[in-house]
N, C-alpha and C positions, 0 to 999 in steps of 0.2 A: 634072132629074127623071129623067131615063132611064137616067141614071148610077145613082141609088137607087132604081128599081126592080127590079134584080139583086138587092136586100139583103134585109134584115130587115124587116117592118112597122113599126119603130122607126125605123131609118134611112132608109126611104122615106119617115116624116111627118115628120122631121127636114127630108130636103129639101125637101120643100113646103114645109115653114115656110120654109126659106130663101128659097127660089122664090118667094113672096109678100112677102117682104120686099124681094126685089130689086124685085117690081114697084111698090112703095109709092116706091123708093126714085127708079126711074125717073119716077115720077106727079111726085115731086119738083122732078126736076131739069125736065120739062114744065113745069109752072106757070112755075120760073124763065126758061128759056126763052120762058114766052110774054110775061112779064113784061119782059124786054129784048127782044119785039120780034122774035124770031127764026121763031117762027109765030105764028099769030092765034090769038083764040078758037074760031072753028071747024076747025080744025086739032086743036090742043087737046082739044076735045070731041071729035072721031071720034078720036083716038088713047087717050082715056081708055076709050072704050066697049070701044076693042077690048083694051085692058089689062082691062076686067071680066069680057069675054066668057072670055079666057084662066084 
């Protein structure tokens, strides 16, 4: 994001869109993570919050 906000208002919504997709994608790879066990549910949930809060 801070990379694109030097830019155009084009290319700085562009990066956000990017930047929300990485966090969808990270949300992802959480679940599967908690799903093998590697943190819990409540792990999980305060790392989600603060993926929305972002």
């Amino acid at each position: 994001m801070a990379e694109g906000s030097s830019r155009t208002d084009k290319s700085f919504s562009d990066f956000i869109d990017i930047a929300l997709g990485s966090s969808f994608e990270l949300e992802t790879q959480l679940i599967i993570a908690c799903n093998r066990n590697y943190i819990n549910k409540e792990q999980l949930a305060k790392i989600e919050i603060k993926i929305q809060e972002f």
